[in-house]
FIFIRO-523741 format. One record per residue: residue in three letters; z, x, y of N, C-alpha, C in turn; residue number from 1. Coordinates in pm, whole numbers, plus 32768, in hexadecimal, padded with zeros to 4 digits. Layout:
# FIFIRO-523741
+------+------+------+------+------+------+------+------+------+------+------+
| resn |   nZ |   nX |   nY |  caZ |  caX |  caY |   cZ |   cX |   cY | resi |
+------+------+------+------+------+------+------+------+------+------+------+
|  ALA |    Z |    X |    Y |    Z |    X |    Y |    Z |    X |    Y |  NUM |
...
+------+------+------+------+------+------+------+------+------+------+------+
This chain:
# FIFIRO-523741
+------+------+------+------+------+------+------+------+------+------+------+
| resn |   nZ |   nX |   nY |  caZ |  caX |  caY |   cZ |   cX |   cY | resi |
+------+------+------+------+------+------+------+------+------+------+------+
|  UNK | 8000 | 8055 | 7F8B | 8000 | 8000 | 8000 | 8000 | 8059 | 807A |    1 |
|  UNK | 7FB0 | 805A | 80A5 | 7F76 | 8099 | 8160 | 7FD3 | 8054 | 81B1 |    2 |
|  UNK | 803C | 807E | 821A | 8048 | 801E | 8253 | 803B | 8023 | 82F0 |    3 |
|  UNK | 7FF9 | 7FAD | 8341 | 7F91 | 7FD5 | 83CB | 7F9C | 7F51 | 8403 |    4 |
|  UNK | 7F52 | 7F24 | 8478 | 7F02 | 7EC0 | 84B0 | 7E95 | 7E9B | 8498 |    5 |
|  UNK | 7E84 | 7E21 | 8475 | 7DE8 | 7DDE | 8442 | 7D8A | 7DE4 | 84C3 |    6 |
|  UNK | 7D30 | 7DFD | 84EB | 7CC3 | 7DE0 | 852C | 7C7B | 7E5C | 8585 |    7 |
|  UNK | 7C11 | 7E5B | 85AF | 7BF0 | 7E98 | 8605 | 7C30 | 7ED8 | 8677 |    8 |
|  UNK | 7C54 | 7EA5 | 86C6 | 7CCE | 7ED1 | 86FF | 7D37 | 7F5D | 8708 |    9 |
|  UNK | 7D4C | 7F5E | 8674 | 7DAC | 7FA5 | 864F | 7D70 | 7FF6 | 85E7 |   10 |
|  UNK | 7D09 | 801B | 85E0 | 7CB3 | 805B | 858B | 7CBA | 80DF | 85D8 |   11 |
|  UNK | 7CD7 | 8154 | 857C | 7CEA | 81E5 | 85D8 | 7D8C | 81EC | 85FC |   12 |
|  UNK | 7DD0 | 81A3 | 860A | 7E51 | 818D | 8654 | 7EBA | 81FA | 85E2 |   13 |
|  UNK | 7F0F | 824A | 8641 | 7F6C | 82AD | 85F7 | 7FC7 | 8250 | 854E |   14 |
|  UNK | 7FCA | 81D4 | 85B0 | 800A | 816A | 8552 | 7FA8 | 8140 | 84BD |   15 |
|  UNK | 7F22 | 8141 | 84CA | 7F04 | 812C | 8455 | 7EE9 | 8199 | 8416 |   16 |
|  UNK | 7EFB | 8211 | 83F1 | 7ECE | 8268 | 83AD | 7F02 | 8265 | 8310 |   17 |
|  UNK | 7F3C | 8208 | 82FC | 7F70 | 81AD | 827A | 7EDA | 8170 | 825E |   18 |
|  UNK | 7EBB | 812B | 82B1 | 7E32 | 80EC | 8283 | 7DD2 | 8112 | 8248 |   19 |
|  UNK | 7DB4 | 81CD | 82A1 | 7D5B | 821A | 8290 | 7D65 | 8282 | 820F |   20 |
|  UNK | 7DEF | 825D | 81F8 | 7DE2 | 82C1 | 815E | 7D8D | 8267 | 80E0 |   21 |
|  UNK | 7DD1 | 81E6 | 80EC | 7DA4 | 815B | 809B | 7D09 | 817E | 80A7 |   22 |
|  UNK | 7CF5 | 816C | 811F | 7C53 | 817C | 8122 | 7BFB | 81DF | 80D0 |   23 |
|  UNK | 7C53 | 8261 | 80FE | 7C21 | 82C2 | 80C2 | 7C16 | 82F5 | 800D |   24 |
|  UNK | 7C8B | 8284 | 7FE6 | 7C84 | 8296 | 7F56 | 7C1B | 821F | 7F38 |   25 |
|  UNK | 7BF9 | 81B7 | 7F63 | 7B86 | 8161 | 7F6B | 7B0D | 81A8 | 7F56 |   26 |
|  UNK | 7AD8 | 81FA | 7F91 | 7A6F | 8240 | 7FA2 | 7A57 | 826F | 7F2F |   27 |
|  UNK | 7B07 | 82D1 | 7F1B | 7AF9 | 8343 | 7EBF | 7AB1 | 831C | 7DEA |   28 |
|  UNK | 7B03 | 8253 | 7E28 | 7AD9 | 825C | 7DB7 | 7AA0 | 81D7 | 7DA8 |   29 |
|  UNK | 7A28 | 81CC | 7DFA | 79C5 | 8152 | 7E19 | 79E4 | 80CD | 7DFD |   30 |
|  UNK | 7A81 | 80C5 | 7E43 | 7ABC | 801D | 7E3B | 7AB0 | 7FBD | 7EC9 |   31 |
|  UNK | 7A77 | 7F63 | 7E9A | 7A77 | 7F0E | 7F18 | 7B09 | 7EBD | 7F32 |   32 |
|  UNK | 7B0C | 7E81 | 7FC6 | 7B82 | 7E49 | 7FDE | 7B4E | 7DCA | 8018 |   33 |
|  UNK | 7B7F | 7D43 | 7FB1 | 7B68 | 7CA2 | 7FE3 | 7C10 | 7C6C | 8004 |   34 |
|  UNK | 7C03 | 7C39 | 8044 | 7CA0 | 7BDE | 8035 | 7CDA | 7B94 | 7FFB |   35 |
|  UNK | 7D5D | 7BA1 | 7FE1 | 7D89 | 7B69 | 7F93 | 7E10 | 7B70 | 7FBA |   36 |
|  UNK | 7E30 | 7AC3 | 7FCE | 7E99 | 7A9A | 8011 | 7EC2 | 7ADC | 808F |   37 |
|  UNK | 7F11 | 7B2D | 80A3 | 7F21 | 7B7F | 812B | 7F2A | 7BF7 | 8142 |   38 |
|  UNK | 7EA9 | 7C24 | 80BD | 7EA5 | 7CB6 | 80D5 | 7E22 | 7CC6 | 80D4 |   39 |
|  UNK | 7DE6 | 7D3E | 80ED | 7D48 | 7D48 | 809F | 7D61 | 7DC7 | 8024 |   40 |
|  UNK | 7D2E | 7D9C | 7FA7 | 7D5D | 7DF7 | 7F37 | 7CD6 | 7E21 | 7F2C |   41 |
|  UNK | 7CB0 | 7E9D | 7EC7 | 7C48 | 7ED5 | 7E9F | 7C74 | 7EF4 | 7E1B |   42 |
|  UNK | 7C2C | 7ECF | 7DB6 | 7C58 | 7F00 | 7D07 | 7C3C | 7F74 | 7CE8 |   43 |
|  UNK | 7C50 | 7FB1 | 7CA9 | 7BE3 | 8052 | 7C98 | 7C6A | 8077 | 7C0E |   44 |
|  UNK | 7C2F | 80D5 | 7BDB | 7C5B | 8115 | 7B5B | 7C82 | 8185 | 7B7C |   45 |
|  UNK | 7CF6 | 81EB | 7B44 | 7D01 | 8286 | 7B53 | 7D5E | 82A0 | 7AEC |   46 |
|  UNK | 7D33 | 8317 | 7AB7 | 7D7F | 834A | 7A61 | 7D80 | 830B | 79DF |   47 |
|  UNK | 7D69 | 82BF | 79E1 | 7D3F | 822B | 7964 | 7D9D | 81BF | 7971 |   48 |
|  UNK | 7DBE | 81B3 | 79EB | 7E31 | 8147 | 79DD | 7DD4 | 80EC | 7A86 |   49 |
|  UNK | 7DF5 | 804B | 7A83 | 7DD6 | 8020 | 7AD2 | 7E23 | 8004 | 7B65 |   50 |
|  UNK | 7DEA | 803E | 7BD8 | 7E32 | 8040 | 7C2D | 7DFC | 7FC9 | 7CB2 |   51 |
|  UNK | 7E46 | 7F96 | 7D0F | 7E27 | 7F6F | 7D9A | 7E58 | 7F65 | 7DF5 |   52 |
|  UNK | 7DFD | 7FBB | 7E4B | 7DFB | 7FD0 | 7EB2 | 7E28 | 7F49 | 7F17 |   53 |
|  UNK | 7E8E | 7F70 | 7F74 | 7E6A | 7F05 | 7FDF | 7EA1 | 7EF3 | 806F |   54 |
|  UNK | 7E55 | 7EA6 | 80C6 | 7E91 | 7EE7 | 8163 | 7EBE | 7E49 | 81A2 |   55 |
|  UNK | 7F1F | 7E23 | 81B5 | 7F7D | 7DDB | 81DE | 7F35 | 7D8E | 8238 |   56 |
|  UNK | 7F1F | 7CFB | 8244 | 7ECE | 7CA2 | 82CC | 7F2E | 7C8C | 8332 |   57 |
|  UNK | 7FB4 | 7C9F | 8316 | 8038 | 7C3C | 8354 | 8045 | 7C92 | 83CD |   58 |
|  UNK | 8037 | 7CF8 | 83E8 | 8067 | 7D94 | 844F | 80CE | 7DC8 | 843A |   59 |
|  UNK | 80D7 | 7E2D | 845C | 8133 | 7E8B | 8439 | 81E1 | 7E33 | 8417 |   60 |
|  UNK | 81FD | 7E2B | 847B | 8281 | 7E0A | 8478 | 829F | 7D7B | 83FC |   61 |
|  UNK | 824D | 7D44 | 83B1 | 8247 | 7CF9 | 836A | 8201 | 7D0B | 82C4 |   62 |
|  UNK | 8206 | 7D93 | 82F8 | 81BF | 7DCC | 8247 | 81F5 | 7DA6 | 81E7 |   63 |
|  UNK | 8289 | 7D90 | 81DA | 82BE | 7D83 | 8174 | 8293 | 7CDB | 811D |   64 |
|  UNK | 8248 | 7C81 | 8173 | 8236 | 7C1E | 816D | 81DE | 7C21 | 80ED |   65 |
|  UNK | 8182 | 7C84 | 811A | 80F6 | 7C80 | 8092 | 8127 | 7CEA | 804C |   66 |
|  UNK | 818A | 7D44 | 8071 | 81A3 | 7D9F | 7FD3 | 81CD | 7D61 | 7F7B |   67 |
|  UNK | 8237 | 7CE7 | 7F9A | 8284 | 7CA4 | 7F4E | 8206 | 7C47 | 7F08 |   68 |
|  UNK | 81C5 | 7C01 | 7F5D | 817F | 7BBB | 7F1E | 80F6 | 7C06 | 7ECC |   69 |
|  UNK | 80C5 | 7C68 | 7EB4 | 80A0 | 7C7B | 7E55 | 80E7 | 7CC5 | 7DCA |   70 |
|  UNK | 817F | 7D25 | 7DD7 | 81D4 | 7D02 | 7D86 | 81E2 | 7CB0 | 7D28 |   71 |
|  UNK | 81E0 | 7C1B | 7D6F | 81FA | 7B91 | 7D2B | 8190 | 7BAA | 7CC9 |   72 |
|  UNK | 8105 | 7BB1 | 7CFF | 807F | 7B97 | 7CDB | 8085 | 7BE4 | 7C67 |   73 |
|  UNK | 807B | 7C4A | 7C78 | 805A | 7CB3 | 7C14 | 80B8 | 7CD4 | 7B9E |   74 |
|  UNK | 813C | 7C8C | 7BA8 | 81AA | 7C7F | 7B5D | 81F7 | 7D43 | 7B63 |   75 |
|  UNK | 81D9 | 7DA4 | 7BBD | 821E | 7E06 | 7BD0 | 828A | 7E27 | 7BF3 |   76 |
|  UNK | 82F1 | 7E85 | 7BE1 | 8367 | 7E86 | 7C0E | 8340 | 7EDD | 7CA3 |   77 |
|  UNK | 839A | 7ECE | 7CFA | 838B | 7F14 | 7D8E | 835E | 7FCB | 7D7A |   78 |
|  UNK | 83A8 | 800C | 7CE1 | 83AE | 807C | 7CD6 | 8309 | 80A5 | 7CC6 |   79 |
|  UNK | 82DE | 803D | 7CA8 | 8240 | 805D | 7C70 | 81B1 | 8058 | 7CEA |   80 |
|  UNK | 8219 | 802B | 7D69 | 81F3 | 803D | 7DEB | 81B8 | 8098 | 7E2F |   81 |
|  UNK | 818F | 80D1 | 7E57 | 8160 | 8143 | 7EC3 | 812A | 813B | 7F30 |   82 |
|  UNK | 818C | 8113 | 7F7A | 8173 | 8105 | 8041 | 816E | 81A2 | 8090 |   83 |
|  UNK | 80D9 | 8184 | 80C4 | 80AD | 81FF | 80FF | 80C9 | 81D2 | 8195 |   84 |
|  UNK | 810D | 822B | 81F2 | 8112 | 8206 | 82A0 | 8126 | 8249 | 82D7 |   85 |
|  UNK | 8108 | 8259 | 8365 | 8150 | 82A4 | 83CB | 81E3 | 82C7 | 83D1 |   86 |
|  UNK | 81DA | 836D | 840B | 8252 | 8375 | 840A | 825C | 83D4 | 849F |   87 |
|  UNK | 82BA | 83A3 | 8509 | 82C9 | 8404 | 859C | 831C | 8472 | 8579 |   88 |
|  UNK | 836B | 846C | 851B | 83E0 | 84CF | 8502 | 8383 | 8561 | 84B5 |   89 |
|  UNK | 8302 | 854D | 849A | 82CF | 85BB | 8473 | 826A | 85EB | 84D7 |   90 |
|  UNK | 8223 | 8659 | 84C5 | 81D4 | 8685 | 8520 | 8142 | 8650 | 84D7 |   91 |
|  UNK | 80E5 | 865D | 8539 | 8059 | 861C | 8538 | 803C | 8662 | 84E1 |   92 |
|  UNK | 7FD8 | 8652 | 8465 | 7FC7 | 8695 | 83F9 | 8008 | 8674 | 8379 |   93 |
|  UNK | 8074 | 8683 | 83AC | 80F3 | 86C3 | 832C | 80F5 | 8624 | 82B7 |   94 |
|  UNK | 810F | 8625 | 8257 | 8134 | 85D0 | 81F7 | 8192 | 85DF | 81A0 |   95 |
|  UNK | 81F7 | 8586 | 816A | 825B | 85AB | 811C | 827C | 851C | 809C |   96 |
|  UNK | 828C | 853C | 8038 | 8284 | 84EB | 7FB2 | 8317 | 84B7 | 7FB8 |   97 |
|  UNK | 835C | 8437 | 7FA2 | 83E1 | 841F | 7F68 | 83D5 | 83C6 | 7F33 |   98 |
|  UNK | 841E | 83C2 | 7EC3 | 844C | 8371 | 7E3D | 848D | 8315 | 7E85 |   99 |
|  UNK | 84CF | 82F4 | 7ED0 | 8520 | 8282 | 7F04 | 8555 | 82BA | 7F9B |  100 |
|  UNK | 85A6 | 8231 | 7FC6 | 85D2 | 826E | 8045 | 85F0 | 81FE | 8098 |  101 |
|  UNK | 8645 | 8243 | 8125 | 8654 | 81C8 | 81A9 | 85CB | 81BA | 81E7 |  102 |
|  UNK | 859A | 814E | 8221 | 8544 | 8148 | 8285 | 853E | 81A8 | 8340 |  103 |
|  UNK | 858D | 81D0 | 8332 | 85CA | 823E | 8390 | 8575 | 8203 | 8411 |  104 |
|  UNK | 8596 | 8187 | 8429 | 855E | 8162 | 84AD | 84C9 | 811B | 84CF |  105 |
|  UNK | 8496 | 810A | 8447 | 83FD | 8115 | 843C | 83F2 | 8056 | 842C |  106 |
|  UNK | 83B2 | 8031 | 84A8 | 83D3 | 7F7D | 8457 | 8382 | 7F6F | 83B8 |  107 |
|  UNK | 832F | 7F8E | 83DF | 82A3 | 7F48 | 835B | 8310 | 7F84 | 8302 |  108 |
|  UNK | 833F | 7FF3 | 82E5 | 838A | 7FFA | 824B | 8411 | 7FD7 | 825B |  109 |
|  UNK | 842E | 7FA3 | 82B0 | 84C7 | 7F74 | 82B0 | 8486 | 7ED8 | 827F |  110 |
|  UNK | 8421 | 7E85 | 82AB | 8421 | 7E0F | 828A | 8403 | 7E0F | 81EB |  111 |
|  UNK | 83AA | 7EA6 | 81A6 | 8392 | 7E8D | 810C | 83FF | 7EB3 | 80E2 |  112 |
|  UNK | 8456 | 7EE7 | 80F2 | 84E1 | 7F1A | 80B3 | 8545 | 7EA3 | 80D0 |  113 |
|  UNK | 8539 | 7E1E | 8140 | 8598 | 7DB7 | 812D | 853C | 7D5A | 80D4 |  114 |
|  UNK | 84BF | 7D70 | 80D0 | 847C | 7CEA | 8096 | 849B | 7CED | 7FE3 |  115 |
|  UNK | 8492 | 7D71 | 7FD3 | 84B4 | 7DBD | 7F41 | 8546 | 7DB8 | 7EFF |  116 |
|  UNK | 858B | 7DC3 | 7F88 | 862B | 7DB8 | 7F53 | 8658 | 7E2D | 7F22 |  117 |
|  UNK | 85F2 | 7E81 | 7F4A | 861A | 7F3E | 7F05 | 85E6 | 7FB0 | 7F5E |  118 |
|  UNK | 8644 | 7FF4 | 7F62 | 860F | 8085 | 7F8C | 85BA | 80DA | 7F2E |  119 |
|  UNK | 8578 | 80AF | 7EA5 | 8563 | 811A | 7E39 | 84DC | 80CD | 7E4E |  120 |
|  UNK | 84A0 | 80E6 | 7ED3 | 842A | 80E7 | 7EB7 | 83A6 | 8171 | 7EF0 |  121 |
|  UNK | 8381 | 8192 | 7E8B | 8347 | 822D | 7EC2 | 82DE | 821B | 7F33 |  122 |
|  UNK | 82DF | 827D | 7FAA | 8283 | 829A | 7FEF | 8265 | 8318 | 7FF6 |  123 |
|  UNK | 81B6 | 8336 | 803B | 819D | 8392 | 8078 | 81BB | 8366 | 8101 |  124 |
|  UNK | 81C7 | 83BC | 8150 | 81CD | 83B7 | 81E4 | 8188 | 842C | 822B |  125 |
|  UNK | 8132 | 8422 | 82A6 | 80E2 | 8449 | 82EF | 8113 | 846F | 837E |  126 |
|  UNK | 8112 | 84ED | 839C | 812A | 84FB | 842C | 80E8 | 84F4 | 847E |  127 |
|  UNK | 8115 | 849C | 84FB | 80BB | 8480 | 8562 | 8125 | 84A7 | 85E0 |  128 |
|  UNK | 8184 | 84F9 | 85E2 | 818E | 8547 | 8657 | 8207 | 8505 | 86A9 |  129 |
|  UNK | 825B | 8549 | 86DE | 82BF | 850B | 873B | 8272 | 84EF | 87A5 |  130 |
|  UNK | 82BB | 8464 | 8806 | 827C | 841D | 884D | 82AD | 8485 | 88E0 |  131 |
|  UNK | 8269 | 8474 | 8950 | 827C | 84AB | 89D6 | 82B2 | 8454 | 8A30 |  132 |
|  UNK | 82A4 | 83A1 | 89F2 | 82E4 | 8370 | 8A22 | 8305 | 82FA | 89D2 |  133 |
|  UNK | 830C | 8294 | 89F6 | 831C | 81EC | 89B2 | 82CB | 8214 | 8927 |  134 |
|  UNK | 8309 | 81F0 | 88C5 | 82EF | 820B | 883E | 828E | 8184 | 881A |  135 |
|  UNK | 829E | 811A | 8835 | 8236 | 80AF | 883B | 818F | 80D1 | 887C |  136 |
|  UNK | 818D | 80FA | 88FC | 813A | 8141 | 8918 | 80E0 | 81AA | 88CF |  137 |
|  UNK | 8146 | 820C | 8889 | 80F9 | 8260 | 8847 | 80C4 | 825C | 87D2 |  138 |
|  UNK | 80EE | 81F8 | 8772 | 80FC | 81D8 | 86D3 | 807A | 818E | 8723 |  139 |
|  UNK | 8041 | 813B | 8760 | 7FDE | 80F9 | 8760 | 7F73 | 8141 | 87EB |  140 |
|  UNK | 7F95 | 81C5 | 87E0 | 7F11 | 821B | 880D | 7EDC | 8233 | 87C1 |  141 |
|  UNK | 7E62 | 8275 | 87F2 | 7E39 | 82BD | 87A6 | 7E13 | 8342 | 878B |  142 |
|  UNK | 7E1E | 83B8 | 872C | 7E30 | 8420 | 8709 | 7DD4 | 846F | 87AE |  143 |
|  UNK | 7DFB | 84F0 | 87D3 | 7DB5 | 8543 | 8826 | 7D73 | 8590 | 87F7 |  144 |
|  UNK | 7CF9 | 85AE | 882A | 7C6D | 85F5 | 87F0 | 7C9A | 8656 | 87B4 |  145 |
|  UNK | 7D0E | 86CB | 87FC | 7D29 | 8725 | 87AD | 7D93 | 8728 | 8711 |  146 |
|  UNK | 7DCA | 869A | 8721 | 7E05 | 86A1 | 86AA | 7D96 | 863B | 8631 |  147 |
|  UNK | 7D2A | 861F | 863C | 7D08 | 85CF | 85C0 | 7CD4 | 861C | 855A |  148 |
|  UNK | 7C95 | 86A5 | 853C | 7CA0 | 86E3 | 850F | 7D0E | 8702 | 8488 |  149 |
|  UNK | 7D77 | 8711 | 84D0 | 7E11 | 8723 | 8476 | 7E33 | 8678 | 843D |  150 |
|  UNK | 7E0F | 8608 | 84B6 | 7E0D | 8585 | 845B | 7D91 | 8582 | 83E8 |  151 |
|  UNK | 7D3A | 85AD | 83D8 | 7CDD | 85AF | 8391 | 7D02 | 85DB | 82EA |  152 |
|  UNK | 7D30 | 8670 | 831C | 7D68 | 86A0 | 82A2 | 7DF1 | 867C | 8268 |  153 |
|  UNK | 7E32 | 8624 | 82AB | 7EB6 | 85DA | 8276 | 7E7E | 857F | 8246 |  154 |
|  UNK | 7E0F | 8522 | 828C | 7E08 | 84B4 | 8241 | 7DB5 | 84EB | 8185 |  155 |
|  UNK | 7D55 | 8559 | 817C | 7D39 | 8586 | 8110 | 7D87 | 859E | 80A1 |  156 |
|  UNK | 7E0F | 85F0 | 80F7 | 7E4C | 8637 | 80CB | 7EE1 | 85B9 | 806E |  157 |
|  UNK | 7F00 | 8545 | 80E0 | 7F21 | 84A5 | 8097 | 7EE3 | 8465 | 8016 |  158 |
|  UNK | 7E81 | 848C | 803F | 7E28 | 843F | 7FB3 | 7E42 | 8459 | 7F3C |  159 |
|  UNK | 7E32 | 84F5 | 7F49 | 7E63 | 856C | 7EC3 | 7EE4 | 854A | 7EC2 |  160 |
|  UNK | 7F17 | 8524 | 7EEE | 7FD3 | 851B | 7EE3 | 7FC9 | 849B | 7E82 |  161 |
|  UNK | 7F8D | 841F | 7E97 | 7F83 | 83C5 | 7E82 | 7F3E | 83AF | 7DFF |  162 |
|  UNK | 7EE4 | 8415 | 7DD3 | 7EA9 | 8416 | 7D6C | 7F22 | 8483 | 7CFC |  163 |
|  UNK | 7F4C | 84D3 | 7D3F | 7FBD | 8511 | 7CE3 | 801B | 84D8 | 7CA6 |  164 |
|  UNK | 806C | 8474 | 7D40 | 808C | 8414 | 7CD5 | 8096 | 83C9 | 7C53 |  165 |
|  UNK | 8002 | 83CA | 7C79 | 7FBA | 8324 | 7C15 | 7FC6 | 838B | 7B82 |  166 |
|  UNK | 7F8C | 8415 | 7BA0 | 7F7E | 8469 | 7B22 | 7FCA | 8499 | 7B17 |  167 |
|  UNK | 8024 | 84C5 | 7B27 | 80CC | 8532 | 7B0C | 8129 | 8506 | 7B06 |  168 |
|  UNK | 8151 | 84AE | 7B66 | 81D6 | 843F | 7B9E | 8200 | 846B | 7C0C |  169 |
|  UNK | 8277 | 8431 | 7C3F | 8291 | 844A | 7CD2 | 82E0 | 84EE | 7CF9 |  170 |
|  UNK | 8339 | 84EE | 7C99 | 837A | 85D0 | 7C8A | 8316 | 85E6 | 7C9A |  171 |
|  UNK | 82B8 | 8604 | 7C4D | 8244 | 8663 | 7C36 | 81F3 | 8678 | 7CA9 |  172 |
|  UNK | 81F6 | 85DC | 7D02 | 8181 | 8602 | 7D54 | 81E2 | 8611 | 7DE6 |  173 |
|  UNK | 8258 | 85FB | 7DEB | 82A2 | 863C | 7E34 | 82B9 | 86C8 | 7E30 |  174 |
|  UNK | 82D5 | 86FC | 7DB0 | 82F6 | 8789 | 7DC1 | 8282 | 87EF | 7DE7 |  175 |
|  UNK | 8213 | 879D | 7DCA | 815C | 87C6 | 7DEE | 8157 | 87DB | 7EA9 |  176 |
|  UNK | 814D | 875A | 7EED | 8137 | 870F | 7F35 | 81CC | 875F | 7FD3 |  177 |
|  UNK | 8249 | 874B | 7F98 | 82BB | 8754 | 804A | 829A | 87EF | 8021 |  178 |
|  UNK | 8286 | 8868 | 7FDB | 82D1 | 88DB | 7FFA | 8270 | 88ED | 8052 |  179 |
|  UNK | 82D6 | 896C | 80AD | 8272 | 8998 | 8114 | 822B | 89CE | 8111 |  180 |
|  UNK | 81AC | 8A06 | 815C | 814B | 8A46 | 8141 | 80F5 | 8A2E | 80D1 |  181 |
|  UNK | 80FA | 89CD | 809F | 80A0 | 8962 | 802F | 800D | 8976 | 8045 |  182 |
|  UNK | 7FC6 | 8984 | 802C | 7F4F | 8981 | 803E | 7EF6 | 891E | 8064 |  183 |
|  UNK | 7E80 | 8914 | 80C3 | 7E68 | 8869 | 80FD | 7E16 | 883F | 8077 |  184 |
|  UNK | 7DDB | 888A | 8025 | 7D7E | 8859 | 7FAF | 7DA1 | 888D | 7F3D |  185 |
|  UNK | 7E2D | 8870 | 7F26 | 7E5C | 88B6 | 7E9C | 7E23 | 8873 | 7E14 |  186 |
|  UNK | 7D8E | 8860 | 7E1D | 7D78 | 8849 | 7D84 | 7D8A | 8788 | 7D73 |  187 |
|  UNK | 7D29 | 873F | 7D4F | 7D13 | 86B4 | 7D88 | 7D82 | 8669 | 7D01 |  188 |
+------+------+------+------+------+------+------+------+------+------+------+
């Protein structure tokens, strides 16, 4: 689960780069995205197990609305989750894997972590940079010429996190994925 703002609008925005990983594993592995109920999902296969993709219609601060409800759908437990989002507390670029956790301020995963009723739900998270000013403001800018570059290769570099997951489990692609000096293309 990507999690962002639906529309044009907010397309590019520091805030969806949840969206743009979704997207990017779309591509990676030629799944389309139709809607369904209040998300848009994409089916696609990896690793040999069936996975989907999907990016939230409700907006950010209401994600938890369609995580839960495809949960229901799909009959999954929250652990089997993987919410990809912005994160200000990291630097532009940077990405970091956790098995569980607080929402540390972040609405969209504070609303899937009350909608879930659990903290044990794994994310990647994406840095998009401390704000210079009003944090509302900046979560819904958009990236500066000189940093999309480094968003480019985070969002690549998310995907592979996301696919490690799916193939290793969540240690594995953590202990891959936070150390420092990690490599941006350590091997897909």
């Amino acid at each position: 689960m990507g999690l962002g703002n639906p529309g044009r609008r907010y397309r590019g925005t520091r805030h969806n780069v949840g969206f743009e990983v979704v997207d990017r594993l779309a591509r990676r592995w030629a799944a389309r995205f139709r809607t369904e109920g209040s998300a848009e999902v994409a089916h696609a296969q990896f690793s040999g197990q069936p996975v989907a993709l999907a990016k939230p219609l409700t907006y950010m601060n209401l994600s938890g609305e369609a995580v839960a409800e495809l949960v229901r759908r799909y009959g999954v437990a929250p652990s089997d989750v993987l919410v990809v989002y912005d994160d200000m507390d990291l630097p532009v670029g940077t990405i970091r894997v956790r098995a569980r956790g607080r929402p540390a301020g972040h609405r969209g995963m504070a609303s899937v972590v009350e909608a879930l009723g659990t903290l044990e739900v794994p994310r990647v998270r994406v840095g998009i940079g401390r704000p210079w000013s009003d944090a509302v403001d900046h979560v819904l800018s958009r990236f500066e010429p000189e940093e999309r570059a480094a968003v480019e290769e985070a969002v690549e570099r998310a995907a592979d996190a996301v696919e490690a997951v799916l193939r290793d489990g969540i240690h594995r692609a953590m202990d891959r994925f936070n150390r420092r000096g990690a490599p941006a293309a350590a091997g897909g």
